[in-house]
N, C-alpha and C positions, 0 to 999 in steps of 0.2 A: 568066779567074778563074771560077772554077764559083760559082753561087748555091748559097748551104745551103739548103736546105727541109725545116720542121717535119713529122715524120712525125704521118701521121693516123689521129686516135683514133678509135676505132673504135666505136659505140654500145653494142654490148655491155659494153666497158671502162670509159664512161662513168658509169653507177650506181654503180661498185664506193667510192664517198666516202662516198653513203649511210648506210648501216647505220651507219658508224665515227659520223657527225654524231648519229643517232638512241641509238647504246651511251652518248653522250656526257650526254643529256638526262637528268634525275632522273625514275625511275622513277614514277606517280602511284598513291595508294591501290587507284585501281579498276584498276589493270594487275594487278593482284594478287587481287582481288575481282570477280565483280561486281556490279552495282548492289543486286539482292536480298540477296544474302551480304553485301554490306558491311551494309548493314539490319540481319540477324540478328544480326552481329557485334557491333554497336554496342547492341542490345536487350540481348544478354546478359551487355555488359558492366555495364549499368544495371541491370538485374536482379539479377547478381551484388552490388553494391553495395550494392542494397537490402536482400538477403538477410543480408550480414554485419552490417549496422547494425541491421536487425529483429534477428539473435541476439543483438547485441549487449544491446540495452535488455530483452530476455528475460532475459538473465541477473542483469543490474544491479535488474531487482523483482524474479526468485525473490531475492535476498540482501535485500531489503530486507524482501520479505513474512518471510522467514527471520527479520529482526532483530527486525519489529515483533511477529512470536509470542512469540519467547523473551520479550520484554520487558512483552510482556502477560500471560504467566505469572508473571513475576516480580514486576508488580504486583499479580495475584489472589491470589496466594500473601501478600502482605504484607498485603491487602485483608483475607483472610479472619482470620490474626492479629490484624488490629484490630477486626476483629469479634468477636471469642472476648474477647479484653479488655475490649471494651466491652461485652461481655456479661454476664464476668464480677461487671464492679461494677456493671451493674442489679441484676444477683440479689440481688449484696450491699445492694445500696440497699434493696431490695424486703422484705429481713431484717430489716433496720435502724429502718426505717419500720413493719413489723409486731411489731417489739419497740418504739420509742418509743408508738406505739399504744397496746399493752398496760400501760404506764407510766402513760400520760397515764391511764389509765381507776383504776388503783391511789390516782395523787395525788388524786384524788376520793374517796377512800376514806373513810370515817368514823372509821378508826380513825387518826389522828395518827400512832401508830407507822408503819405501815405506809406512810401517804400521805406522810411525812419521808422512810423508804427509798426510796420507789420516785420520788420528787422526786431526789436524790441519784443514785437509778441511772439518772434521764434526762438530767440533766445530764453528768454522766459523758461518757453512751452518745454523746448530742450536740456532746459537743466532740472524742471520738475520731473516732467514725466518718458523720460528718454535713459534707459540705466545702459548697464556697459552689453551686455548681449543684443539689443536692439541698435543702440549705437554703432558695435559692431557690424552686424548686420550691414545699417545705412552706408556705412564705411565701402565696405562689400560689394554692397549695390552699385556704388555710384562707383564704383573703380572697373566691376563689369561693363556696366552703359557707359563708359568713354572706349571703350575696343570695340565700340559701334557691335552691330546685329541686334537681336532681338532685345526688347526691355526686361529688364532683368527685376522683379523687386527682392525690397530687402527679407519677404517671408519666405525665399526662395532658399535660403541660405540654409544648408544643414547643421551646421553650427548653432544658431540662431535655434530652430526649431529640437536641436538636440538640450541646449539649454532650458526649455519650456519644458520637455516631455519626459526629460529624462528621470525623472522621478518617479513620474507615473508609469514608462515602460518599465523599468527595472520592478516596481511593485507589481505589474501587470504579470513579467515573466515568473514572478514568487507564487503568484496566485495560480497560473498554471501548471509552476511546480507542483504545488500542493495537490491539488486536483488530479494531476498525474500517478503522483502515490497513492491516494484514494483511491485511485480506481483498479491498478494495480494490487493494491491490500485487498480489494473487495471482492479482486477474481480466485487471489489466493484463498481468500477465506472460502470465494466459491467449489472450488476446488476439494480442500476440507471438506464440508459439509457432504457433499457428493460421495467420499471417501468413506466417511462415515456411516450414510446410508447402505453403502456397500458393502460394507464389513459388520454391517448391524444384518444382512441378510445370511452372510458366511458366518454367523453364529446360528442364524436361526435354523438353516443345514446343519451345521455340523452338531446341535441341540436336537434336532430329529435323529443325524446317524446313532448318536449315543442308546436310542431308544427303543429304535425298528430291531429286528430279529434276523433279518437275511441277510446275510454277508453281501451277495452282489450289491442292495441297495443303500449296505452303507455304506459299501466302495464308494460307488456313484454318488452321495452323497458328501463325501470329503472329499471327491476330487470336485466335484461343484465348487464347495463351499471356500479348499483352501485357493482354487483360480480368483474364483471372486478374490478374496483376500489379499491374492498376489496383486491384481488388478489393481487394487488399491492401494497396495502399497508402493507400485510403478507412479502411480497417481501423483502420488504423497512426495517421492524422491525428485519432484520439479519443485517444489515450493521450499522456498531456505527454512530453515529453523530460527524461528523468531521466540525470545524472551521476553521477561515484565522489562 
């Protein structure tokens, strides 16, 4: 009976399992990078990121600096209406007050005729066009000028003149609210945009480091690019985070 025997493999034939075990293994990031490029890779994805959220909060204060003019317009515009109004019935008060005057000086008259008419035309004039803030006022007035020293009048009176204006300062100080955040909003977003610009250049380094050959100059170039970046994003850490 003849022995079978295993024919012998041959060394060369040997490796050939190899490769098939190594095709089998999952690929790793840096079989595909290497160690520096994956670096860059990773920089400008972080960079990118920044940059979209820096345009982003750009955009959301131009629209708000946007809202807060209009609105501050809108309030100066009604500020200044209440100021023509209120101006209007000083003057008128100022009329009113230089004709009760002229009145008051008549009922002292000697002649009876006349100091009866011109009694009648103050009382009149008095209950038309005389309300309780001017009233006051006169009240005012004429209770300062009897403790003698200087003439007092009744548009002296801060009361009197808080009554008139108070509408239109309280609207006036809205307006400069407004205008205040405006400008405020518009630095912030100034700010952004700058940011932006800056981190749009620390891509454009860190898109050259990926590319160049020499090691020292792509050092140099991601330490460029990721300062810029930091820079920016120092920038960015003063301005609050603002939503829709």
């Amino acid at each position: 009976m003849t022995e079978l025997t295993r024919p012998a493999i041959s060394p060369e034939s040997a490796p050939a399992t190899q490769p098939a075990a190594e095709e089998a293994q999952p690929r790793r990031l840096s079989s595909f990078f290497g160690d520096l490029e994956l670096l860059v890779v990773v920089l400008l994805g972080i960079v990118s990121v920044a940059t979209a959220y820096t345009s982003f909060q750009a955009a959301l204060y131009d629209g708000l600096s946007a809202s807060a003019y209009s609105q501050a317009q809108n309030s100066q515009t009604e500020a200044e209406s209440l100021y023509l109004e209120a101006n209007q019935t000083y003057i008128r008060d100022t009329e009113t007050w230089s004709r009760l005057t002229e009145l008051s000086i008549d009922m002292d008259s000697a002649d009876p005729t006349l100091a009866a008419s011109a009694e009648a035309k103050f009382d009149m004039l008095h209950f038309v066009a005389v309300d309780e803030a001017l009233d006051a006022a006169i009240i005012w007035s004429d209770e300062q000028n009897a403790e003698g020293g200087d003439y007092v009048s009744p548009f002296d009176s801060e009361e009197y003149l808080g009554a008139r204006f108070s509408m239109w300062s309280v609207e006036d100080e809205r307006s400069d609210a407004f205008f205040a955040d405006a400008e405020r909003y518009n630095t912030y977003g100034d700010r952004l945009q700058l940011s932006t610009v800056l981190m749009a250049v620390s891509l454009f380094l860190l898109g050259v480091a990926a590319v160049v050959r020499g090691r020292r100059t792509q050092w140099m170039l991601i330490g460029f690019g990721v300062t810029i970046a930091l820079a920016a994003t120092v920038l960015n850490s003063f301005v609050p985070f603002v939503w829709f």
